[in-house]
N, C-alpha and C positions, 0 to 999 in steps of 0.2 A: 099235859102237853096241849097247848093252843092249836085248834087248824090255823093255816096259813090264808090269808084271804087275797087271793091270784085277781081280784080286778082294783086293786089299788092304786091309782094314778101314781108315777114315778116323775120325780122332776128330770124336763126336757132342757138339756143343754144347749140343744142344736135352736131354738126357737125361744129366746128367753120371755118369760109371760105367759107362755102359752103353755100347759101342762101333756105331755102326751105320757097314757099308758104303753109298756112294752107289746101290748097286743095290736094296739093303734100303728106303733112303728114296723111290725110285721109286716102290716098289712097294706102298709104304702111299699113296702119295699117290694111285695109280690106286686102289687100294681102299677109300680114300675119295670117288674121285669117282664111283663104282661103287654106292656105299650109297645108303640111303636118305633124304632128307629132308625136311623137316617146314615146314610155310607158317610167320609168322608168327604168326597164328592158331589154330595148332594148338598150336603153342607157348606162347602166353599162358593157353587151356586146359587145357592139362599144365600150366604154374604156378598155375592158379586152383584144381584139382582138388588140389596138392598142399599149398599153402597149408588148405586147406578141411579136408585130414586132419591139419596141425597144427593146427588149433582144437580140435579136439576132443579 
């Protein structure tokens, strides 16, 4: 029976070209839940603010 060899790059679907391991995509997804983010509200403000510098 083979060992398994766990750092084997998997082909990425999401990113075509670009190969990412399962470990790799871990570890963005904790570093996305780690970030920071933004109400609904704040958000609508950042689009009104930006909206506002295309008018001009």
């Amino acid at each position: 029976m083979k060992a398994k060899n766990l750092n084997i790059k998997t082909e990425n679907l999401a990113i075509p070209g670009k190969p990412l391991s399962e470990e790799e995509f871990k570890d963005m997804i904790k570093a996305g839940e780690n970030s920071a983010f933004i109400t609904i509200n704040k958000l609508k403000e950042n689009i009104q603010k930006w909206i506002s510098k295309l008018e001009r």
